[in-house]
Phi, psi and omega in degrees: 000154152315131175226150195238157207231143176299328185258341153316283243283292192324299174309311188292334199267318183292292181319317144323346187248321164323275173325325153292337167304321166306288193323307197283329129037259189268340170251022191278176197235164194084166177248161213249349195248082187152177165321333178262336190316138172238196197290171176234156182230178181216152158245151173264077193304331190281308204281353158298324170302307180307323180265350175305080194006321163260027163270327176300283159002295185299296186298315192299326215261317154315308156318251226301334178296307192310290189321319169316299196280334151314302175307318179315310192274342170291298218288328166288313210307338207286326186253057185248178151255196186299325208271298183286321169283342193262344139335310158326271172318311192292328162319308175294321170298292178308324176326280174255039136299313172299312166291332166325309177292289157002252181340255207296030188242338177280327177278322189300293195322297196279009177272302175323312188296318179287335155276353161326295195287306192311288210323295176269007138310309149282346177084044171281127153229038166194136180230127176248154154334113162320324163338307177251345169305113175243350160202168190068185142114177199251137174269117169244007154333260209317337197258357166276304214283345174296323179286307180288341175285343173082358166296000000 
């Protein structure tokens, strides 16, 4: 039978949120470069993800769907051929990569906002991933993770 690993999930959910974090980035508008450039900051997006209020929730709410939709797909899977479970499986995975997005899209949205607000609060005007950061810039994680917590 199939098995799908908790940490596979996990692992998938920190890259999706890196990668978005790039993406918003590389698409903010004005320049990041030049004469006007003002400080730069950094966030730790996993552990503001981490600290989001409506993260247990979300992830509790991911679980039972991915558990479901599995038990759904062993149970079909028994009069399948080889071809046809590994169609399945692969179908199930976007599935709930796809409710992954669902769930966790709404906390990404309200992280963002808060470094949006911390960001021009501090006079920050480019904010990167802790990730890509290796040395400098000013950390505004705690003053992010104090705004989505309502602290």
């Amino acid at each position: 039978m199939m098995r799908w690993n908790v940490k596979w999930i996990a692992v998938a959910v920190a890259v999706i949120v890196v990668l978005a974090a790039a993406g918003y980035v590389a698409t903010r508008p004005g320049p990041v470069f030049g004469s006007q450039a003002g400080t730069i900051g950094f966030v730790d997006m996993q552990r503001a993800l981490n600290a989001h209020p409506g993260k247990a929730s979300a992830e509790s709410a991911l679980r039972d769907y991915a558990q479901a939709q599995i038990a759904d797909a062993q149970q079909k899977m028994k009069n399948m051929s080889p071809g046809q479970r590994q169609q399945l499986q692969n179908q199930v995975d976007q599935q709930i990569l796809q409710k992954r997005a669902e769930l966790l899209g709404g906390l990404d949205k309200d992280i963002r906002a808060a470094v949006q607000k911390v960001a021009a609060q501090q006079g920050v005007s480019v904010v990167l991933d802790r990730t890509v950061v290796l040395y400098g810039g000013v950390d505004l994680t705690d003053q992010v993770i104090k705004l989505i917590s309502g602290k």
